[in-house]
C-alpha positions as CSV (number, residue, x, y, z in Angstrom):
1,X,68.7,77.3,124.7
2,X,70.5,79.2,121.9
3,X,71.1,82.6,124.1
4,X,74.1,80.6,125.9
5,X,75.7,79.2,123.3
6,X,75.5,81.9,120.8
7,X,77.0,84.6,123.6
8,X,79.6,81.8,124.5
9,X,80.9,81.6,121.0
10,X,80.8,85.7,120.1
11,X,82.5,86.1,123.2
12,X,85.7,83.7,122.9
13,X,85.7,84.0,119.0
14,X,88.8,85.7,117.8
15,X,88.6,88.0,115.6
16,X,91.5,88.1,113.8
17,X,94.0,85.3,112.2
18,X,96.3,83.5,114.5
19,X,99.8,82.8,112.8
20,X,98.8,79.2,112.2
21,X,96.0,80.4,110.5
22,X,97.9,82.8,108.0
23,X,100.6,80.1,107.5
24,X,97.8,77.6,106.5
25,X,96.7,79.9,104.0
26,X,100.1,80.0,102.4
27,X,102.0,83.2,103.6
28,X,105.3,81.0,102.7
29,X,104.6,79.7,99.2
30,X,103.7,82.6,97.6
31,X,103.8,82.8,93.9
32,X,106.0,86.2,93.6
33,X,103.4,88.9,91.0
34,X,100.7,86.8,90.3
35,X,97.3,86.9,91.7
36,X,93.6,88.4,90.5
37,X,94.3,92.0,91.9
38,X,97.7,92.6,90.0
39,X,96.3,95.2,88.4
40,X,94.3,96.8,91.2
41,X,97.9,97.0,93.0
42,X,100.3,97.7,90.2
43,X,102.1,101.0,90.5
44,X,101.2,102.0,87.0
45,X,98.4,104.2,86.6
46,X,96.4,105.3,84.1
47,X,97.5,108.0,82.2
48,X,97.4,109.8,78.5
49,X,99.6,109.9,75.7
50,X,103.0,111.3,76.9
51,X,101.4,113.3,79.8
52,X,99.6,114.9,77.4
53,X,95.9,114.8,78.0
54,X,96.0,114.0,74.2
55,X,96.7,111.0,71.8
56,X,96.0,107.7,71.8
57,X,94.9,107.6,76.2
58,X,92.5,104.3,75.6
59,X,96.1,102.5,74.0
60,X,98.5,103.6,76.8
61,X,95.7,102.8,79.7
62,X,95.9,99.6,78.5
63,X,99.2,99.3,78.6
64,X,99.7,100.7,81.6
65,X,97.0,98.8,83.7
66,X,97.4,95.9,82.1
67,X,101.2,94.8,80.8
68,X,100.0,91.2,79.6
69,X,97.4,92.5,77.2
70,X,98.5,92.8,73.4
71,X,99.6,96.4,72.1
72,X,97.3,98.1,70.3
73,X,97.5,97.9,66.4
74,X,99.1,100.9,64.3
75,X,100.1,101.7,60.8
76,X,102.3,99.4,59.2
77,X,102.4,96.8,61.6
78,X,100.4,93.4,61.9
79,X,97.2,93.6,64.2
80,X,98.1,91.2,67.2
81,X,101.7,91.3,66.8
82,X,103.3,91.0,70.1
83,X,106.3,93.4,71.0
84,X,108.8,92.0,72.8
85,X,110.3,93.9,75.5
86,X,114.2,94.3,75.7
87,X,115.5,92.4,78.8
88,X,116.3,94.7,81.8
89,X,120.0,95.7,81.8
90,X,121.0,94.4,85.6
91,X,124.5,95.7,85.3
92,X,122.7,99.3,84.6
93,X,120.3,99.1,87.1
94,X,122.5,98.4,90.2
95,X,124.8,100.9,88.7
96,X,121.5,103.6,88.8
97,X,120.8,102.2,92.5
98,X,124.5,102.8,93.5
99,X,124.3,106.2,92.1
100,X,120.6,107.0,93.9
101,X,118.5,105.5,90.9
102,X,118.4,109.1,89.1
103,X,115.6,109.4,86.3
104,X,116.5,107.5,83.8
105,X,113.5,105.9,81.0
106,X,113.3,102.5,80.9
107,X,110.3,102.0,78.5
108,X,106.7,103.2,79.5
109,X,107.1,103.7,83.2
110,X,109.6,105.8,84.9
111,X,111.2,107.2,88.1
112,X,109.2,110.6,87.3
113,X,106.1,108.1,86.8
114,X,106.9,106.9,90.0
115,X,107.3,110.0,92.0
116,X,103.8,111.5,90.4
117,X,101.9,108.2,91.5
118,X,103.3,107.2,95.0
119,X,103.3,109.6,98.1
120,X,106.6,110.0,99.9
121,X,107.1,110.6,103.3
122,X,108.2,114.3,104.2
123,X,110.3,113.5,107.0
124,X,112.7,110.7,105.4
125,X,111.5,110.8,101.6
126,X,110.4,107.0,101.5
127,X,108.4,106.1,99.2
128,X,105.1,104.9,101.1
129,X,103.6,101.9,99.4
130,X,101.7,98.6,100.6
131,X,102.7,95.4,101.2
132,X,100.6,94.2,98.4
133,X,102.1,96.6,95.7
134,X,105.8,95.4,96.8
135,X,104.3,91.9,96.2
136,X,103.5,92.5,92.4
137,X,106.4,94.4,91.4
138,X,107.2,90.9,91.2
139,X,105.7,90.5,87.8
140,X,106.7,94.0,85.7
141,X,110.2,94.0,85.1
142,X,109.7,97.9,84.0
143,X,108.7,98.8,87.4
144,X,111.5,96.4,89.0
145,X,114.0,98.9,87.3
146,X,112.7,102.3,88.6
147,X,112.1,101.0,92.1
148,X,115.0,98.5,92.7
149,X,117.4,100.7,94.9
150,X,114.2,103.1,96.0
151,X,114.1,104.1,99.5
152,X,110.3,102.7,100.8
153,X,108.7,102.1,103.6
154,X,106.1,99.8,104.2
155,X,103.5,98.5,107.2
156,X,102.7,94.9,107.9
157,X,102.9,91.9,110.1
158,X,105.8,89.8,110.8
159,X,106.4,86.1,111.2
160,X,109.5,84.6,111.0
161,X,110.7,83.3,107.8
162,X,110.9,80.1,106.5
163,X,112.4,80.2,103.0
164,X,115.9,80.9,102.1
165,X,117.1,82.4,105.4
166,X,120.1,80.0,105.4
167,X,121.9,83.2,107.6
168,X,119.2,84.1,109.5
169,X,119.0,87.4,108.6
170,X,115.2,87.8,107.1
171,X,111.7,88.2,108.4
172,X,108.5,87.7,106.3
173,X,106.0,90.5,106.2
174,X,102.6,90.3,104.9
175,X,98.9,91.8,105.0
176,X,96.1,89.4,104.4
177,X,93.7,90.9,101.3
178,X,89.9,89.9,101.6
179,X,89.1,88.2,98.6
180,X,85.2,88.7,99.2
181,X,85.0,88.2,102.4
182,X,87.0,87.7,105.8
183,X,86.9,84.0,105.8
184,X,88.3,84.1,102.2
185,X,91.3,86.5,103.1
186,X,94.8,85.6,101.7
187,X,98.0,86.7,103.0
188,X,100.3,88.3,100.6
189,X,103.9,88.5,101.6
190,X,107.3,89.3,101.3
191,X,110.9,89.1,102.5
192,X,112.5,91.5,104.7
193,X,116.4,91.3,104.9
194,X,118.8,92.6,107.2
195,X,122.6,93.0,107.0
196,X,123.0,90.9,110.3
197,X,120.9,88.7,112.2
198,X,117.3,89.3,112.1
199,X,115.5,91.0,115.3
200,X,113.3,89.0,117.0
201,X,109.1,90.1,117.0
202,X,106.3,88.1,118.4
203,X,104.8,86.2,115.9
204,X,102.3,88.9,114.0
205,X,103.4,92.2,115.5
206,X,102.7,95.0,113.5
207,X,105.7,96.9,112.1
208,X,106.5,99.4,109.8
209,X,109.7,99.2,107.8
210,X,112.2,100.9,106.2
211,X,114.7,100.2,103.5
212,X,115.8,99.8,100.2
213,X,114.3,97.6,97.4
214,X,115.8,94.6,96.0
215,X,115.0,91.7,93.4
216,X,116.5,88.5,93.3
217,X,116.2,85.5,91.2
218,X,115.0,82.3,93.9
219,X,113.2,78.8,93.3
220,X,113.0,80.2,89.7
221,X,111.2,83.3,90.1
222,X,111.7,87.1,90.7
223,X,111.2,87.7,94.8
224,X,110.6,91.2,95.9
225,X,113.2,92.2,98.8
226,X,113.4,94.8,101.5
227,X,116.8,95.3,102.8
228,X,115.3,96.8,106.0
229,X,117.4,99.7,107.7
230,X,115.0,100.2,110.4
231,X,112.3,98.2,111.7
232,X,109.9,99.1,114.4
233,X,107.0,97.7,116.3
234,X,104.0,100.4,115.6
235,X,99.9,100.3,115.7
236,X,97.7,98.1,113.8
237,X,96.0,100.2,110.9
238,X,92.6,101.3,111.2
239,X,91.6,98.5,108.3
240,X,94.0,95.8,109.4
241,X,93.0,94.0,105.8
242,X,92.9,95.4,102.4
243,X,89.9,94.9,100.3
């Protein structure tokens, strides 16, 4: 009695998400940075004291990893003092993106930082990074200003977008992250803008893109953009979601 029904259901049983699916789970109302895994997919690693190997490396890990926690306590200042950090110069940092974003220190992380940590591609020199670790650039304005004007390239799905795309000119691309397991997974997204009218994709084709990164103020928070220069339709990944 069970034989039938139990081959019925493992044989017409998809298995993967169908674009209703990933749009239930909220792949247009993200919340731009935030999340439990910001820290698994922030761009700054761990590190020592000034590339050192020496110093304080327990103080700057935490730092690093973790830009929310307090800064450790040193001589002559209060323990659990918070430093604020200076607000990004804008002006500057299109300025640095017009100019091709040469090193230039804006705090703890850097476009050196950035070049040690994240592979490039040989061929075009894009920065290769995940959709997930676009997503939480989001929440560190330090790394906003090292990578905003960064060639990258990137692999996801597509859907159409939904939000903002007045002109037309934007797709949304996203990778669903298991959580703890499949049924759990969350998709986590982000624009991708061209200069004209976006190309059209059958809902959840895989693509890889390429571009330049962006950061614009929308519904009141930062929203990681790709201002795509070439999109193409390629192979799903081996792992077609990131645990």
């Amino acid at each position: 009695m069970l034989v039938v029904p139990i081959t019925t259901a493992a044989v017409l049983t998809q298995d993967e998400f169908t674009a209703n699916a990933v749009m239930n789970k909220g792949v247009y109302s993200q919340n731009f940075g935030k999340g439990a895994h910001a820290d698994q997919f922030s761009l700054k690693r761990e590190r020592t004291d000034a590339g050192t190997g020496t110093g304080n490396g327990n103080a700057v890990t935490a730092a690093i990893t973790n830009p929310n926690s307090p800064p450790a306590a040193t001589a002559g200042t209060t323990p659990g003092a918070q430093d604020v950090m200076p607000k990004v110069n804008v002006a500057e940092v299109h300025k640095q993106a017009a100019q091709g974003a040469e090193a230039k220190s804006y705090g703890s992380f850097t476009l050196a930082d950035l070049e040690a940590q994240v592979p490039r591609n040989k061929e075009t020199g894009n920065f290769m990074l995940e959709v997930t670790e676009l997503y939480y650039t989001a929440g560190d304005k330090e790394v906003q200003s090292v990578l905003a004007g960064q060639p990258v390239e990137t692999t996801g799905q597509v859907l159409p977008e939904k939000v903002n795309n007045e002109k037309g000119n934007r797709v949304r691309l996203f990778r669903m992250l298991v959580q703890c397991c499949a049924a759990d997974a969350r998709p986590y997204s982000i624009p991708v803008e061209f200069a004209t009218t976006a190309p059209q994709f059958k809902d959840m084709t895989w693509v890889k893109v390429s571009g330049k990164m962006a950061f614009r103020e929308e519904g009141g928070q930062t929203v990681p953009v790709l201002e795509a220069l070439k999109i193409e339709e390629t192979a799903a990944p081996e792992n077609q979601m990131i645990y």
